[in-house]
Residue frames as qw, qx, qy, qz and C-alpha x, y, z in Angstrom:
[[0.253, 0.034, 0.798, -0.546, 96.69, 90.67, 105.35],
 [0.091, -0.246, -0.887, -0.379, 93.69, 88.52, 104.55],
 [0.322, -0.068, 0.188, -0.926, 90.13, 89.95, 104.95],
 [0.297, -0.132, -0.942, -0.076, 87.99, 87.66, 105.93],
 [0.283, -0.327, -0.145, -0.890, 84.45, 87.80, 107.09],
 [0.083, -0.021, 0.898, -0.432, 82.31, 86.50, 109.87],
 [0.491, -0.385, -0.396, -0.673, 78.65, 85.25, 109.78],
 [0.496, -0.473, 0.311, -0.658, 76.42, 84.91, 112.36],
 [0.947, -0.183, -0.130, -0.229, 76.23, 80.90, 112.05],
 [0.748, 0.320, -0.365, 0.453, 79.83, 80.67, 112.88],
 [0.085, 0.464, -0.517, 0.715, 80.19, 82.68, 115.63],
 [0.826, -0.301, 0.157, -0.450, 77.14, 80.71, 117.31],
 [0.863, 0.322, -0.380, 0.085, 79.01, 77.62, 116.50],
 [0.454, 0.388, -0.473, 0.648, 82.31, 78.72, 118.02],
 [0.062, -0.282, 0.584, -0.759, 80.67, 80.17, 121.31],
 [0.759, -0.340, 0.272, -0.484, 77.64, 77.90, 122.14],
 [0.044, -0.469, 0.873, 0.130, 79.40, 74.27, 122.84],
 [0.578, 0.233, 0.765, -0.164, 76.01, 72.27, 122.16],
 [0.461, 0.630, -0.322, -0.536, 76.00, 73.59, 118.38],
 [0.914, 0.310, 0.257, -0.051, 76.21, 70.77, 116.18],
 [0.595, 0.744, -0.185, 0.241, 78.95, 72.74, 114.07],
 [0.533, -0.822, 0.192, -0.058, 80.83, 73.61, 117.18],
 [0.781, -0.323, 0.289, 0.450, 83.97, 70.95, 117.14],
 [0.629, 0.420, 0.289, 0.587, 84.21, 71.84, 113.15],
 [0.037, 0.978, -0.090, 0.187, 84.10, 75.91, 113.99],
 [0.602, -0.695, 0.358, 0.163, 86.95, 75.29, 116.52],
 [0.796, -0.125, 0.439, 0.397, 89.14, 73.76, 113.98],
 [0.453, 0.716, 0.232, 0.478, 88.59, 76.08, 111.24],
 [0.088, -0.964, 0.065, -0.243, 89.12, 78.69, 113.55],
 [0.800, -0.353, 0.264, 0.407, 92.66, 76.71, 114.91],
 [0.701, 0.113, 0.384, 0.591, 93.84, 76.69, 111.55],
 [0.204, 0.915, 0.163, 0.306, 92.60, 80.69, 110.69],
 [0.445, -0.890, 0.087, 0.042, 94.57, 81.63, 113.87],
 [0.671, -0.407, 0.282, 0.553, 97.91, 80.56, 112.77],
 [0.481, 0.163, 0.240, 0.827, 97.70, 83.04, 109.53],
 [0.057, -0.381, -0.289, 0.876, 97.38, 86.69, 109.51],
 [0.018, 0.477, 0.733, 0.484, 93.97, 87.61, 108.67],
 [0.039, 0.012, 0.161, -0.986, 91.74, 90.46, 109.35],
 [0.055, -0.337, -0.932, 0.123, 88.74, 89.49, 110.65],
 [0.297, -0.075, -0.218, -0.927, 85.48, 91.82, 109.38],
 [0.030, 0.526, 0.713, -0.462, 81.68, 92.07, 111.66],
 [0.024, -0.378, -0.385, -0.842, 79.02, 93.89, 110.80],
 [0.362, -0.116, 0.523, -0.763, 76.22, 95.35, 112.86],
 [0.757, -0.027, -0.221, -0.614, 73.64, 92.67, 111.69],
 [0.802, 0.067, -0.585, 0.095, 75.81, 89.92, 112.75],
 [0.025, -0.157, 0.654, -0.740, 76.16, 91.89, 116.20],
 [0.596, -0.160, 0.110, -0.779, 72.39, 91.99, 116.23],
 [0.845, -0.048, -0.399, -0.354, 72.20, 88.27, 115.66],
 [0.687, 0.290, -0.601, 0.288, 74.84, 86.93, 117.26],
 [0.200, -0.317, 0.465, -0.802, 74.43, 88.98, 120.81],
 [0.673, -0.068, -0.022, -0.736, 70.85, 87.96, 120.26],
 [0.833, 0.096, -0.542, -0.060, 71.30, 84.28, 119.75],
 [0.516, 0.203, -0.701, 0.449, 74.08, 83.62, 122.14],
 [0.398, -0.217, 0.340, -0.824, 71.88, 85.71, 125.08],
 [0.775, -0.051, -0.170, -0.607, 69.41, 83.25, 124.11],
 [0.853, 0.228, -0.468, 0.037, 71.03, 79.80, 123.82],
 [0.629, 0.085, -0.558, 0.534, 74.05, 79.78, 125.93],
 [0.444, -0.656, -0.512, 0.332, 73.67, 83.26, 128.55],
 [0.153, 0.953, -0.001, 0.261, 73.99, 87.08, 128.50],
 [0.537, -0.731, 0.369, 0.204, 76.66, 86.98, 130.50],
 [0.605, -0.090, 0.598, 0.518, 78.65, 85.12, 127.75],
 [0.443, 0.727, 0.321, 0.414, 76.71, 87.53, 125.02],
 [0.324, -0.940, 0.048, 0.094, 78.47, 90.51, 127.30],
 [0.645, -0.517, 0.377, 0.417, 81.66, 89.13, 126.93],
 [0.607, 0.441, 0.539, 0.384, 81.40, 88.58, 123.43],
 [0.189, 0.954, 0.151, 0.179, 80.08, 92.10, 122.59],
 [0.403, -0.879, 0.202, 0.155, 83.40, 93.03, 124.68],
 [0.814, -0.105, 0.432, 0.374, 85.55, 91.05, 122.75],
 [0.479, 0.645, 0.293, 0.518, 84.20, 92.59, 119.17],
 [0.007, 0.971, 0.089, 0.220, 84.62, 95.84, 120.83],
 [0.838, -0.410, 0.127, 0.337, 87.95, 95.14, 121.89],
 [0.163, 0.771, -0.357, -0.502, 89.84, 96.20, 118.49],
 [0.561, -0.166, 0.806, 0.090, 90.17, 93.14, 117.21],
 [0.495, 0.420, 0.713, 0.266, 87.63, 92.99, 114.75],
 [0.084, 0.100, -0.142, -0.981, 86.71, 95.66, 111.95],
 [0.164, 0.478, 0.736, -0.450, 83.23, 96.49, 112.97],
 [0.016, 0.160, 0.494, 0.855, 80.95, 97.69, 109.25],
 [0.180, 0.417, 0.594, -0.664, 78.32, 99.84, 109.81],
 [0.369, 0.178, 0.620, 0.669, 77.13, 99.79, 106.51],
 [0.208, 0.414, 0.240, -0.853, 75.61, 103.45, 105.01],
 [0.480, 0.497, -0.155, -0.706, 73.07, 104.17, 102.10],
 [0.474, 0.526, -0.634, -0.312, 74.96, 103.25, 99.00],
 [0.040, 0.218, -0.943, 0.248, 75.24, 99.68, 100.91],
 [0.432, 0.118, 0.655, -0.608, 71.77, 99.35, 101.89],
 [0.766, 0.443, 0.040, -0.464, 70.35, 99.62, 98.59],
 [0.271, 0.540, -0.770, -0.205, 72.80, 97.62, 97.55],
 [0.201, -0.113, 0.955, -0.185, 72.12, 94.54, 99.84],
 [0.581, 0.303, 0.606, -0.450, 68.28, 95.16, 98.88],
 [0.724, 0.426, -0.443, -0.314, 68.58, 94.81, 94.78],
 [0.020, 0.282, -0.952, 0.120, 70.92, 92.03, 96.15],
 [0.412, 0.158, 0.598, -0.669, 67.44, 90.95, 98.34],
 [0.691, 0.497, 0.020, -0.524, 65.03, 91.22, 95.13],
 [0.331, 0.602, -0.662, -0.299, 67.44, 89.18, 93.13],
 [0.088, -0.243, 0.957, -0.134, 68.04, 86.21, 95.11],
 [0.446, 0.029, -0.650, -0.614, 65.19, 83.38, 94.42],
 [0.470, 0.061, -0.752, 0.458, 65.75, 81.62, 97.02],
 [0.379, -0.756, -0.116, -0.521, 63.43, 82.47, 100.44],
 [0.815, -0.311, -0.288, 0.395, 66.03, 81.17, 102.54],
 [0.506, 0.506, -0.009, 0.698, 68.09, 83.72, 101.65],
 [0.381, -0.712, -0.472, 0.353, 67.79, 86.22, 104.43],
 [0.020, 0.966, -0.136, 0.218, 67.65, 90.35, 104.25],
 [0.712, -0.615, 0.320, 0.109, 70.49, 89.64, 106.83],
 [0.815, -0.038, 0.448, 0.365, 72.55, 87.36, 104.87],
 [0.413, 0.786, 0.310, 0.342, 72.14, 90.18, 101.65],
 [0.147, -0.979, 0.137, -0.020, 73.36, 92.83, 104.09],
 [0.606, -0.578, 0.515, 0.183, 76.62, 90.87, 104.51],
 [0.768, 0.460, 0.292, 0.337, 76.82, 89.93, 100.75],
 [0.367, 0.894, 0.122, 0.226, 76.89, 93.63, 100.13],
 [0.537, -0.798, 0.272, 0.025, 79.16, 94.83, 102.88],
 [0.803, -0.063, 0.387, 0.449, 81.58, 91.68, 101.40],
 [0.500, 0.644, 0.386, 0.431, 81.42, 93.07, 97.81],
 [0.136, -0.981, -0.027, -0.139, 81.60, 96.68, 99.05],
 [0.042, -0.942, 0.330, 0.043, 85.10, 95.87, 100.70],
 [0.672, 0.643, -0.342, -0.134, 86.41, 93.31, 98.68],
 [0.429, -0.412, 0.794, -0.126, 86.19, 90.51, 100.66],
 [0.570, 0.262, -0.599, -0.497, 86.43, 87.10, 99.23],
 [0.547, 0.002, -0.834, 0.075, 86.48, 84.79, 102.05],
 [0.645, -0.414, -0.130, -0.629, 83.85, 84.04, 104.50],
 [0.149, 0.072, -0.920, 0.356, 83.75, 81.98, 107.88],
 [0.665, 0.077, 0.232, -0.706, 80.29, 80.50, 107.64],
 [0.352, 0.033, 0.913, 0.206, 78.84, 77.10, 107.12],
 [0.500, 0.688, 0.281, -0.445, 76.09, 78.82, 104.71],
 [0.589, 0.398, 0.600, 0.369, 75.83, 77.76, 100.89],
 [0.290, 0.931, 0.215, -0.050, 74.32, 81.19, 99.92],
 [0.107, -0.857, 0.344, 0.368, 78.04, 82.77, 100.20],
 [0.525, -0.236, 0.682, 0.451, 79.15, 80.39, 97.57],
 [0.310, 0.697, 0.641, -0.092, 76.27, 80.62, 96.00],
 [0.279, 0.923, 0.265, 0.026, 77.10, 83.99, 95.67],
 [0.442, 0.881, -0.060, 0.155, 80.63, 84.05, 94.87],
 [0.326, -0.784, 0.312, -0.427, 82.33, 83.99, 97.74],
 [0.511, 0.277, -0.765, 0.277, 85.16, 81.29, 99.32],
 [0.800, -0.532, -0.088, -0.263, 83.90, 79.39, 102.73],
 [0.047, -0.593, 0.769, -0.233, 87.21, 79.13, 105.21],
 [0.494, -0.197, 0.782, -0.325, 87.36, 75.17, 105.47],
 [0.711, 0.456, 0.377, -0.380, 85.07, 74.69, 103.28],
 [0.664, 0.738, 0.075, 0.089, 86.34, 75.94, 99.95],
 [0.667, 0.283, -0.227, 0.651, 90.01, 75.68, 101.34],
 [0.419, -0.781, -0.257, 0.385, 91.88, 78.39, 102.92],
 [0.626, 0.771, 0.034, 0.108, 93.20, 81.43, 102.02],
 [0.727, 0.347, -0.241, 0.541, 97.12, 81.85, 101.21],
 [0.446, -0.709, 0.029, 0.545, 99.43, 83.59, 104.12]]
């Protein structure tokens, strides 16, 4: 099974329908759903993503959400220590001030369990290694 990661601009995408990305999330996510993949969250991308969607679209639909991830569906990384400092040499490294503490915490977290493929319309994850579903193809059933 394929491990595959979520970011926070994709899941805004997919659940607010005035996103810009929005049709293209829906289609990537068509074509994820028909192979078997294992779909990895972290708690920063709960914090954004609750947050955002509460904002944008309506807590009632960030409720549902949070109910979904907590459903079993997704594997939910809480990421300890050995991860943190990881994401923050990651942090110092990057040149870039786009780059977000956020975005670093989910590099590491990737790296950490040896994911390679991301569902996000962010450069940085290529940037740093890392395979965009849709983008950079898809990966093999």
């Amino acid at each position: 099974m394929t491990k595959i990661f979520i970011d926070t601009d994709a899941l805004i995408a997919l659940n607010d329908a005035s996103d810009l990305l929005h049709n293209q999330a829906v289609d990537i996510l068509t074509k994820i759903d028909r192979r078997r993949i294992l779909p990895y969250l972290s708690t920063n991308i709960l914090l954004e993503v609750l947050t955002l969607i509460s904002q944008r679209v309506s807590k009632a639909k960030a409720l549902r959400l949070l109910d979904e991830f907590r459903a079993g569906e997704y594997v939910i990384v809480h990421p300890g220590e050995r991860v943190v400092d990881k994401a923050e040499e990651i942090f110092r490294s990057v040149k870039s001030k786009n780059v977000s503490y956020s975005d670093c915490m989910s590099f590491a977290i990737m790296q950490d369990n040896n994911i390679e493929w991301v569902f996000s319309f962010d450069v940085h994850f290529k940037k740093q290694g890392f395979k965009r579903v849709g983008i950079e193809g898809f990966p093999a059933q």
